[in-house]
C-alpha positions in Angstrom: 116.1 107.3 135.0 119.3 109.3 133.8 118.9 108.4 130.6 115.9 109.3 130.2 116.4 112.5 132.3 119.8 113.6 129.9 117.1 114.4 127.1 115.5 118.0 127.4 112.2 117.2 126.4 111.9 114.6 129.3 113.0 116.5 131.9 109.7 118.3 133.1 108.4 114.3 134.1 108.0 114.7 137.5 106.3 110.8 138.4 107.5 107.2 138.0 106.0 103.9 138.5 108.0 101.1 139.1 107.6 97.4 138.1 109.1 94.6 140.5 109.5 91.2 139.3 112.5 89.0 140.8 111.8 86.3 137.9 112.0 89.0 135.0 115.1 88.8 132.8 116.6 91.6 130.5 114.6 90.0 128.0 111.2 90.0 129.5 112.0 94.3 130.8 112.4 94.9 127.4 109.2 93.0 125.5 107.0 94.6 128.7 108.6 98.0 128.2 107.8 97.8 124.3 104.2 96.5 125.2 103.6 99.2 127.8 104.7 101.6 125.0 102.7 100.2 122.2 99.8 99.9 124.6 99.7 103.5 125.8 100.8 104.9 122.0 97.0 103.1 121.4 95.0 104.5 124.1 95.7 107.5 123.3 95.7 109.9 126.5 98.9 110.2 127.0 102.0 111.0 124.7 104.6 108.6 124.5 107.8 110.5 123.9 109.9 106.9 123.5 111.9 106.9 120.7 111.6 104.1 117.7 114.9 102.3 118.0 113.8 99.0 117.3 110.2 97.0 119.2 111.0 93.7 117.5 109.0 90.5 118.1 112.2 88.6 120.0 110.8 85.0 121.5 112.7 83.7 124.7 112.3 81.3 127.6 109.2 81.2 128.9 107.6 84.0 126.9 104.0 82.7 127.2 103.9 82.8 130.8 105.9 86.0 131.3 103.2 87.6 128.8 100.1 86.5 131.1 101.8 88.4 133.7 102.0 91.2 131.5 98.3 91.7 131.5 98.2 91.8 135.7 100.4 95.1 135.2 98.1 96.5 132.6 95.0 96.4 135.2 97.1 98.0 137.7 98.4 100.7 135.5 94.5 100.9 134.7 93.8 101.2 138.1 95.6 103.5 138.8 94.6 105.7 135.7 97.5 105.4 133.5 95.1 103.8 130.6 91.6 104.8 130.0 90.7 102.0 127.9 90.4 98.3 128.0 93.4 95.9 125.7 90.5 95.4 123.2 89.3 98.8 122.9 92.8 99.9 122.3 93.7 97.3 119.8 90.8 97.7 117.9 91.4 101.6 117.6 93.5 103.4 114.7 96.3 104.9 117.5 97.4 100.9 117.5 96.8 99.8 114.4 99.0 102.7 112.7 101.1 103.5 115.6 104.8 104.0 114.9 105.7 101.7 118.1 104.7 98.4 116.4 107.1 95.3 117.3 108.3 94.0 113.9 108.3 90.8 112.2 111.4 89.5 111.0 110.9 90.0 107.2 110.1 93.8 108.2 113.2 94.3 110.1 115.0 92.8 107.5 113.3 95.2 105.1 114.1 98.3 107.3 117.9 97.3 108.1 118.1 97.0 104.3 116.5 100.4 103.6 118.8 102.3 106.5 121.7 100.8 105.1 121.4 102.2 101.6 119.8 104.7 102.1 123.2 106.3 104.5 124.7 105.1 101.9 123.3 107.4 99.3 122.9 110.1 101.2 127.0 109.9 102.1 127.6 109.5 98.6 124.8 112.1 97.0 123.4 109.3 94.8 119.4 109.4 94.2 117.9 106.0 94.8 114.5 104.5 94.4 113.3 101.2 96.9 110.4 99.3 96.5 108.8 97.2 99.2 106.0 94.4 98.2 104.2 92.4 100.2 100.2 91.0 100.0 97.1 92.7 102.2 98.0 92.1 105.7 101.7 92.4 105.2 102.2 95.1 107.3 103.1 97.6 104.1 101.9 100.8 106.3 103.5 99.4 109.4 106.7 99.7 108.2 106.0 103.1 106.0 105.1 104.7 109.3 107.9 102.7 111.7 110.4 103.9 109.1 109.4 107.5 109.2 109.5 107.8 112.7 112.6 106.2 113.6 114.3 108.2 110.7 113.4 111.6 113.0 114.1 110.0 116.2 117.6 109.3 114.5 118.4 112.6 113.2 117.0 114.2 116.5 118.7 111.9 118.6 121.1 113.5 121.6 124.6 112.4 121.0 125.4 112.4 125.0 122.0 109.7 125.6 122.9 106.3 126.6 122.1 103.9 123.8 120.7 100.7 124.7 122.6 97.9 122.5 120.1 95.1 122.8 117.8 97.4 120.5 117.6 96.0 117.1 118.7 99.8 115.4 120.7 101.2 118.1 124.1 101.6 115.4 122.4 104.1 113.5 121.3 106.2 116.4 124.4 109.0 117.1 127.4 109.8 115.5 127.7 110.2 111.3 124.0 108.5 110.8 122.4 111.6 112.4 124.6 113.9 110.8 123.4 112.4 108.0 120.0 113.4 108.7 120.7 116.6 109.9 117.9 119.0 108.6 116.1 116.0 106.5 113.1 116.9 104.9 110.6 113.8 104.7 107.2 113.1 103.9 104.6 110.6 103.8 102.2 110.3 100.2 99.3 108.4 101.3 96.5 108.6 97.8 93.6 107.3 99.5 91.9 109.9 101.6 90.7 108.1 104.4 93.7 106.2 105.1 95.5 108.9 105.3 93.3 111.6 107.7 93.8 108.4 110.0 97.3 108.4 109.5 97.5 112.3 110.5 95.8 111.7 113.6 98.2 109.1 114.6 101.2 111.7 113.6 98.5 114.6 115.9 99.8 112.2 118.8 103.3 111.4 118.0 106.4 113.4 119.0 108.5 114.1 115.8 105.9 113.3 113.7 103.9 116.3 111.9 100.2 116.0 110.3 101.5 117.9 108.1 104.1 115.6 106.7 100.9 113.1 105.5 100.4 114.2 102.2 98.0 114.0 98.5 100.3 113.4 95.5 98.8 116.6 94.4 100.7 118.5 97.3 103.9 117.3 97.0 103.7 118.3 93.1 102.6 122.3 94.3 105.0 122.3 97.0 108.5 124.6 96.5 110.2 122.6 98.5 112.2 119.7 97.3 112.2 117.0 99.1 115.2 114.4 100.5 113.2 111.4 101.0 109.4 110.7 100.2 108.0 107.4 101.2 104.9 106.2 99.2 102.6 103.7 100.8 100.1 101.9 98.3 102.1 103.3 95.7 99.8 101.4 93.2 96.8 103.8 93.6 98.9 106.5 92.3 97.6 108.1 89.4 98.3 108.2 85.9 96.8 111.2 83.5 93.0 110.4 83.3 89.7 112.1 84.2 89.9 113.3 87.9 86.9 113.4 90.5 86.9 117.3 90.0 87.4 119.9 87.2 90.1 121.5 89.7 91.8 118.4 90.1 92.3 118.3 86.3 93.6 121.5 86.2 96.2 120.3 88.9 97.0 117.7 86.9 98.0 119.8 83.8 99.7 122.4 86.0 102.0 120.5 88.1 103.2 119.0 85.1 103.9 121.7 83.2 105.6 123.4 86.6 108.3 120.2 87.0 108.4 119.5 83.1 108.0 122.7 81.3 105.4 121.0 79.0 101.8 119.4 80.1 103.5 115.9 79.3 100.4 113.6 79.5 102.5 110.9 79.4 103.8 112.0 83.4 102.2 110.2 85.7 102.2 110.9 89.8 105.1 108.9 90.7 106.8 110.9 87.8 106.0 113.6 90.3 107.2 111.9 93.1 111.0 111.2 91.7 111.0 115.0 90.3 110.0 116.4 94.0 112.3 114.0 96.1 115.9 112.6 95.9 115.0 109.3 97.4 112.3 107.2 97.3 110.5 104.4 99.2 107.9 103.2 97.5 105.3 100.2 99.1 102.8 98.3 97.0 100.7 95.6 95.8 100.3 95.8 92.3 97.0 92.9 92.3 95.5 95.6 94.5 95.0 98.3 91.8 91.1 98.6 91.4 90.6 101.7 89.3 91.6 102.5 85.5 93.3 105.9 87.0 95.7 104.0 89.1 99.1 103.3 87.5 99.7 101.0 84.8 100.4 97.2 85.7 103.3 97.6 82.7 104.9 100.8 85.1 104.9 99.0 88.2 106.4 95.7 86.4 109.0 98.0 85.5 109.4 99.6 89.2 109.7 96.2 90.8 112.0 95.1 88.0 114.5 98.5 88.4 114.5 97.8 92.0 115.7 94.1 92.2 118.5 95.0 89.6 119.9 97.5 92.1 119.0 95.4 95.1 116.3 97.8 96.3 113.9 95.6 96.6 112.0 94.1 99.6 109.0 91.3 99.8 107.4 91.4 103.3 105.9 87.9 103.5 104.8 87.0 107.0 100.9 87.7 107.5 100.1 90.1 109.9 96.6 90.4 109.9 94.4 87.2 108.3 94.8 84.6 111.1 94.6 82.3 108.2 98.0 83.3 107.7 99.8 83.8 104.0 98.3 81.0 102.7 94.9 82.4 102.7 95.2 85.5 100.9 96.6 83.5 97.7 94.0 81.1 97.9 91.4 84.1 97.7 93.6 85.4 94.8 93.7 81.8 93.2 89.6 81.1 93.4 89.1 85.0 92.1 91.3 84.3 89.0 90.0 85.2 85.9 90.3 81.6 84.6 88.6 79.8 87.0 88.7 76.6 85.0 92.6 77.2 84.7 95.1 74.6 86.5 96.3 78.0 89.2 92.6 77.7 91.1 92.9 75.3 93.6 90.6 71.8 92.4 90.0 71.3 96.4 88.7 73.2 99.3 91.4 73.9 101.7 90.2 74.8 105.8 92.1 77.0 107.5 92.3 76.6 110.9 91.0 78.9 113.7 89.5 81.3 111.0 86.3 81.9 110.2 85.3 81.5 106.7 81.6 81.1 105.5 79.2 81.2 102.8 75.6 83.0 103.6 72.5 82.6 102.0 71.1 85.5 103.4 72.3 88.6 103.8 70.4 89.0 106.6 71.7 86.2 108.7 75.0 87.7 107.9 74.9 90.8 109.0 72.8 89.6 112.2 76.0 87.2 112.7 78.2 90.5 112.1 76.2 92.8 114.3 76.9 89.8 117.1 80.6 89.4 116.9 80.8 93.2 116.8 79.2 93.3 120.4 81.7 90.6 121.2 84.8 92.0 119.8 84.1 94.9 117.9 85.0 96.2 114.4 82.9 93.6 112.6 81.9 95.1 109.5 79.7 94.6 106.3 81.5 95.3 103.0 80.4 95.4 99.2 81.9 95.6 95.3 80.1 98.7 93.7 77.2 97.3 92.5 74.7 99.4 93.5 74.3 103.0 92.8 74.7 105.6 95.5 71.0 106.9 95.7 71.8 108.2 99.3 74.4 110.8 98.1 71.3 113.0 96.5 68.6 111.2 99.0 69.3 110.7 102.6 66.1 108.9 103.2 66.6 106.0 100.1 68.5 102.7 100.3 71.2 101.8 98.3 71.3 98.0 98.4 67.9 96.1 98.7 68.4 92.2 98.7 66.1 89.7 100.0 65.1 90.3 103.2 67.4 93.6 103.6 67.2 97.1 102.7 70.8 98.7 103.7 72.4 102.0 103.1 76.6 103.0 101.5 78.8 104.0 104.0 77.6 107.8 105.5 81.5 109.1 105.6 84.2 109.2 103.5 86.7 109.7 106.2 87.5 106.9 109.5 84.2 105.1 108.6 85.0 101.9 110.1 84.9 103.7 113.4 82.1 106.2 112.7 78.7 105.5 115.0 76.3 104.0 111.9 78.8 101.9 110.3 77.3 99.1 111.8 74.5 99.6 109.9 76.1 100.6 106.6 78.1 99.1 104.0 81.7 100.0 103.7 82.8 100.5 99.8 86.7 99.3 99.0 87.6 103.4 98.9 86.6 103.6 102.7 88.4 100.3 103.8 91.5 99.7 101.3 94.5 99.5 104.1 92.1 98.9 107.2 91.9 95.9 109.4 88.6 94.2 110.9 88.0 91.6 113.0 85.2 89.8 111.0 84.0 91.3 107.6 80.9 90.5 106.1 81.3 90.5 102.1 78.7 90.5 99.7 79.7 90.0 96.0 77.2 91.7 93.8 76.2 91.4 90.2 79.0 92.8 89.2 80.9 89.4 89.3 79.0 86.3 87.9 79.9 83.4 86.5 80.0 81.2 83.1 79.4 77.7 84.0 80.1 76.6 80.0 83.4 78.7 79.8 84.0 78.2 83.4 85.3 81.7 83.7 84.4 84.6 85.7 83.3 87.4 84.0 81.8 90.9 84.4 78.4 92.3 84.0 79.4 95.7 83.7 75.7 97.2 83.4 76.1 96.3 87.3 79.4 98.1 88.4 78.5 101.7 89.1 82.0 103.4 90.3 82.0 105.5 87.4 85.5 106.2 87.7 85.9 102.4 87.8 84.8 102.0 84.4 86.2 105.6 82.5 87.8 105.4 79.6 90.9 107.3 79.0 90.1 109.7 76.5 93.3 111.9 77.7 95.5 108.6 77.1 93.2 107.3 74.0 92.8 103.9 76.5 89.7 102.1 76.3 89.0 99.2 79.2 87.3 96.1 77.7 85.5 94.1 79.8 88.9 92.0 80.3 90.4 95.5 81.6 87.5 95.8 84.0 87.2 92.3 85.3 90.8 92.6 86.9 90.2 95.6 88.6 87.1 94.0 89.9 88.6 91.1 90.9 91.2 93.1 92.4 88.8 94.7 94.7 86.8 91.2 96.0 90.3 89.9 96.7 90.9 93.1 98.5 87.3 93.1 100.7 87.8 89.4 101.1 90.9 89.7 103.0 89.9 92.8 105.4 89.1 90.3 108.5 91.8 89.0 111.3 89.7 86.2 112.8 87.5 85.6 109.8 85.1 86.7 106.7 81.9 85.8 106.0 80.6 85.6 101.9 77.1 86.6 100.2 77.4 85.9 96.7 74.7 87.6 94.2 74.6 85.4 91.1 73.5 82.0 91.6 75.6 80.4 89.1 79.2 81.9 91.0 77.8 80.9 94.3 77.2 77.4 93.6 80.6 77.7 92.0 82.3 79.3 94.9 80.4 76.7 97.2 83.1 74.2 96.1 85.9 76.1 97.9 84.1 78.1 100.8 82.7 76.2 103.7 78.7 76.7 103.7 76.7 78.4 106.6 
């Protein structure tokens, strides 16, 4: 209560609820306090002014059965009107998902420690640095992009009189030269794609510290005049390099910006060229085998980020799974049957099962999204998703369909922006721009012609007559680059791996071509 009451912008609470337990321990206070927090973060109707000093995922005696207990205080909190929402409703909502108050996993705290440490460092020194954090879909990548922000302004606005709580995993750098390192930091958060990020700014809408404004394009940190102490970049990979953009205006951008930090419209400048001219430090979080467009950097440029970054010990790999319930294991085995060469020794010669997650092979799409529409009324966010291989006839014609298959006729996603939560995405198909960093709870995938298969080569390959993301396929006439059909078949790869690994507690396949479903029927359990 007095520690809580020393801080000024605490001081107008005026009610406390207290929690009685003679069999709690230190240990089970503090994982129910950092539940309670994460939990009300998520619902969203109140603002949790708790700082982010470090919500870990700590195990102890017992914890199982302390945790049941944990859920007989949520429904008397709910009672009494302190949540509005059920523990399924919240967790399926974007408040949890990209809230700042998310218990780590190990490899994250590791990663963060690391990042603190030298980034102090530099900033007591005045050297510029540049870190890189890796890690596969489910990772956790924007997890720790937005924990990191967050608990950097709760350090540098921390109160040097508050109590400090030294059981909490970054309590050190809370108080004395740490903050005074911070003192008037200027940070922001470069998100590319567009509906990741309006989520994101919502999240921030609710969080004390945290600014919409700080969510940023790579366009607007490159017209900003300020300079910038420390930009973190999350799916740095979908940054661009100089190519055709959506919009005459944006192309214009593209030239003046570089001309603005260069002095000459260098084509050769790409947006994380940007990025190091407008900031001193940088974190920068990606997936390189999640690139799907031509625009997006180079796999040669990131080679060489990752590379840079373990010679100077910058470098972090997040490897515990987060999101597939099939664990790690999973994700490469999607990555390993989508190879290229199928027929090559890396694709695994025999199904594996993963247990407790769903994974099937439709025949019809209609069963599967029937089967979708189902789970979503049991758990919510179950989804239908889709490569772009069908036009977008709705765009110009609201009353048309966009994907007709037997026995279906179904329409492209209606928004651009927080689709997955939007009232007729049930009934849509989400596209890999509206669900590239998102989490479901079942995903319903249907690979279209886009991808087929060569039974006599035994190789994937591309029918690119069938893939209609024009920017998917551009040349670069700015760059001179043409994309073969090699070119293209990564990036479309890329994007199946990325759909197929969208679900927690499982995914469901419809497969197009004949010739790669029978193929993919040898490593995909059948419906």
């Amino acid at each position: 209560m007095r520690q809580h009451l020393v801080a000024p912008e605490k001081r107008h609470l005026s009610t406390v609820r207290v929690i009685v337990d003679e069999s709690f321990n230190k240990s089970v206070c503090l994982d129910l306090e950092s539940y309670l927090i994460r939990m009300l973060a998520g619902d969203g109707s109140y603002r949790v002014l708790n700082r982010n000093d470090g919500i870990t995922e700590s195990d102890y005696f017992d914890r199982d059965r302390y945790q049941a207990s944990f859920l007989e205080v949520f429904d008397q909190l709910r009672r009494d009107g302190v949540f509005t929402r059920s523990i399924p409703e919240i967790e399926n909502s974007d408040l949890f998902k990209l809230s700042p108050f998310k218990a780590l996993t190990l490899d994250q705290a590791v990663a963060v420690e690391g990042i603190l440490e030298g980034l102090f460092e530099d900033l007591g020194s005045g050297a510029t640095s540049t870190t890189v954090v890796q890690g596969e879909p489910g990772t956790g990548k924007t997890v720790v992009a937005i924990y990191m922000l967050k608990l950097l302004v709760d350090i540098a606005n921390s109160v040097p009189t508050e109590d400090l709580d030294s059981d909490s995993l970054f309590s050190e750098f809370f108080g004395g030269e740490y903050r005074k390192r911070l003192s008037g930091i200027r940070i922001g958060l470069v998100v590319p794609q567009q509906s990741l990020r309006n989520s994101i700014k919502k999240v921030f809408k609710k969080t004390p510290g945290l600014k919409p404004d700080m969510v940023m394009t790579a366009f607007e940190v490159g017209e900003s005049d300020e300079h910038f102490d420390l930009l973190i970049v999350d799916e740095s990979h979908r940054l661009n390099q100089r190519a055709n953009q959506p919009s005459g205006v944006q192309n214009k951008k593209f030239q003046v910006i570089t001309e603005k930090l260069f002095g000459t419209d260098d084509t050769m400048k790409t947006q994380l060229d940007w990025i190091r001219a407008k900031s001193t430090h940088q974190i920068l979080l990606l997936d390189a085998a999640q690139s799907v467009r031509p625009a997006d950097l180079p796999p040669e440029v990131l080679s060489q980020l990752v590379e840079r970054a373990r010679a100077a010990n910058r470098n972090y790999p997040l490897a515990t799974q987060m999101r597939v319930r099939a664990g790690a294991d999973y994700v490469g085995y999607v990555r390993r049957i989508l190879s290229p060469d199928v027929g090559g020794v890396s694709v695994p010669m025999h199904p594996e099962t993963f247990e407790g997650y769903d994974l099937r092979m439709f025949d019809s799409v209609a069963d599967m999204h029937s089967e979708i529409r189902r789970l979503d009324a049991e758990v919510g966010l179950s989804r239908l998703l889709a490569g772009f291989a069908w036009a977008w006839t709705t765009k110009t014609d609201k009353s048309a369909y966009d994907i007709e298959l037997p026995g279906v006729q179904l329409r492209w996603n209606g928004t651009q922006t927080d689709w997955i939560a939007s009232a007729t995405s049930l009934e849509e198909v989400g596209s890999i721009h509206t669900v590239q960093g998102y989490d479901l709870n079942y995903a319903g995938v249907i690979i279209g012609p886009d991808l087929r298969y060569d039974a006599s080569a035994g190789q994937l390959v591309v029918d690119r007559s069938q893939y209609f993301d024009k920017k998917g396929k551009e040349n670069n006439a700015v760059l001179g680059k043409v994309y073969t059909d090699e070119d293209l078949l990564r990036f479309i790869t890329n994007i199946y791996a990325v759909l197929l690994t969208r679900g927690i507690r499982g995914t469901f396949i419809y497969v197009c071509d004949p010739a790669l479903r029978l193929h993919l029927q040898r490593f995909i359990p059948h419906n």
